[in-house]
C-alpha positions in Angstrom: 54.4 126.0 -41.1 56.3 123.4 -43.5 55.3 120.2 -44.5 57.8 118.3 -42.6 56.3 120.8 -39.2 53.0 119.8 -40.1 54.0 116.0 -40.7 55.6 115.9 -37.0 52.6 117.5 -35.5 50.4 114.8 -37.0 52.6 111.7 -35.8 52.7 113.3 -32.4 48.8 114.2 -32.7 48.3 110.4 -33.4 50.4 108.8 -30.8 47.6 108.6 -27.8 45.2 106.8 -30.1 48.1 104.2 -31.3 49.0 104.0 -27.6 45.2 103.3 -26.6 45.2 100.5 -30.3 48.4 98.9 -27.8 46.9 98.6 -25.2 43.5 97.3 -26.3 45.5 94.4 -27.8 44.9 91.1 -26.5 47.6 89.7 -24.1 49.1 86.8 -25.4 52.4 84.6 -23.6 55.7 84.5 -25.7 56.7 81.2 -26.1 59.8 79.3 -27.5 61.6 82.9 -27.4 60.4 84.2 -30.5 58.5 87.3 -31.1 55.9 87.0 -33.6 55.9 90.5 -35.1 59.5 92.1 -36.0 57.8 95.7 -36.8 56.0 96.6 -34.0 56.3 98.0 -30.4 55.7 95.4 -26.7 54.8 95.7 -23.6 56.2 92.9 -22.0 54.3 91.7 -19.1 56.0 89.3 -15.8 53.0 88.1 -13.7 50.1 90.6 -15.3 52.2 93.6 -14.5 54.2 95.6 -17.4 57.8 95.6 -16.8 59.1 96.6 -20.1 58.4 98.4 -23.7 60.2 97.7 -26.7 60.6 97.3 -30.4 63.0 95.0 -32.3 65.7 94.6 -32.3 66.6 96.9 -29.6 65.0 94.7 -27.1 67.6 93.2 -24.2 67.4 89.3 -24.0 66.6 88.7 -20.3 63.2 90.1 -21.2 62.5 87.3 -22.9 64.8 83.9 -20.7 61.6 83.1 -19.0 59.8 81.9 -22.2 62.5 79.4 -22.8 61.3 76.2 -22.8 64.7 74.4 -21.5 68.3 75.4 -21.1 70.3 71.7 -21.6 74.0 71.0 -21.3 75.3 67.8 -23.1 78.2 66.5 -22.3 80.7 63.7 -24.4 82.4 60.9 -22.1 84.9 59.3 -24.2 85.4 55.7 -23.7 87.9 53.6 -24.7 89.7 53.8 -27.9 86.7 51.8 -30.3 84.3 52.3 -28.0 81.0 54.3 -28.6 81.2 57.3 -26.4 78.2 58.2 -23.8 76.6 61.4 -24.0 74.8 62.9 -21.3 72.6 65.3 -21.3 71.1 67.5 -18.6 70.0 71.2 -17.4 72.6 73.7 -17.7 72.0 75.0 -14.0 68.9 74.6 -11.9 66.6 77.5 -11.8 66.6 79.9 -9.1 63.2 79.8 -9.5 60.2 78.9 -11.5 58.8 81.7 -13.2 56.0 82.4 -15.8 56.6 82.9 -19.5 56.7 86.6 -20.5 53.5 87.6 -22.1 53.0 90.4 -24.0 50.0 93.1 -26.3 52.5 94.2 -29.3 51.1 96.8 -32.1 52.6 96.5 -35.4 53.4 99.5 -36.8 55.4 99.9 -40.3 57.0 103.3 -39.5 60.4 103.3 -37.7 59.4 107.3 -36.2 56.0 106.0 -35.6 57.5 103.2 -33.4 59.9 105.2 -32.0 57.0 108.0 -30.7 55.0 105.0 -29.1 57.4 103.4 -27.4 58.4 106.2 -25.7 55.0 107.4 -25.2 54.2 103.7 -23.6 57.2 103.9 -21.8 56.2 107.3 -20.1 52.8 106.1 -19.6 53.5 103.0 -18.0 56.3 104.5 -15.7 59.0 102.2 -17.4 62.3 102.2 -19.2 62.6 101.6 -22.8 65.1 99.7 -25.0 65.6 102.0 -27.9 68.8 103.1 -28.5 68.2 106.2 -29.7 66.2 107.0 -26.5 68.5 106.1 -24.0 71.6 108.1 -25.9 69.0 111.3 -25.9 68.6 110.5 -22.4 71.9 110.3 -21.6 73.1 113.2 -23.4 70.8 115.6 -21.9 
């Protein structure tokens, strides 16, 4: 067996336990839009059920519109020549409607193949789709 055999083997070996290290992770809601670890791999969650798993920055941006505070339209109404000009300001469009922030259990992890193998793995595990591009062109191409 090679090195680089044996290397594969032992990330594959160790993906259950960094699935189980996920998952024991505390659920926490995203808020502001911002995800607070860049190297590591989500499970988003929508009402305490997993709907996503994902690793930056190949995560889609719908998973995270419902932790945005406030979408806001302004809008400039020029007066008069010398006049001081009245801005409005007001929601973009009313919701369809009101739902949770997206919360989410991440696991930072500082290897891009290590991430890779997890979020798969938690994809498969959880029964959902995944974000990662090289993923979805495998699946694709097979």
């Amino acid at each position: 067996m090679t090195t680089a055999t044996l290397d594969h083997d032992q990330r594959l070996a160790a993906v259950p336990d960094l699935f189980r290290r996920l998952m024991a992770r505390p659920l926490e809601p995203l808020t502001r839009a911002r995800l607070p670890a860049s190297g590591a791999v989500y499970v988003f969650y929508q009402e305490d059920e997993p709907i996503h798993v994902g690793s930056p920055p190949h995560l889609e941006e719908r998973m995270l519109a419902p932790s945005l505070r406030l979408s806001l339209a302004a809008r400039v109404k020029r007066q008069g020549s010398g006049e001081a000009s009245l801005v409005s300001v007001s929601a973009s469009s009313p919701p369809e409607a009101p739902r949770k922030p997206i919360k989410a259990r991440w696991l930072p992890l500082a290897d891009d193949q290590d991430r890779l193998l997890l979020e798969l793995y938690a994809a498969q595990t959880l029964g959902l789709s995944v974000s990662h591009p090289k993923v979805r062109a495998e699946l694709i191409g097979a």
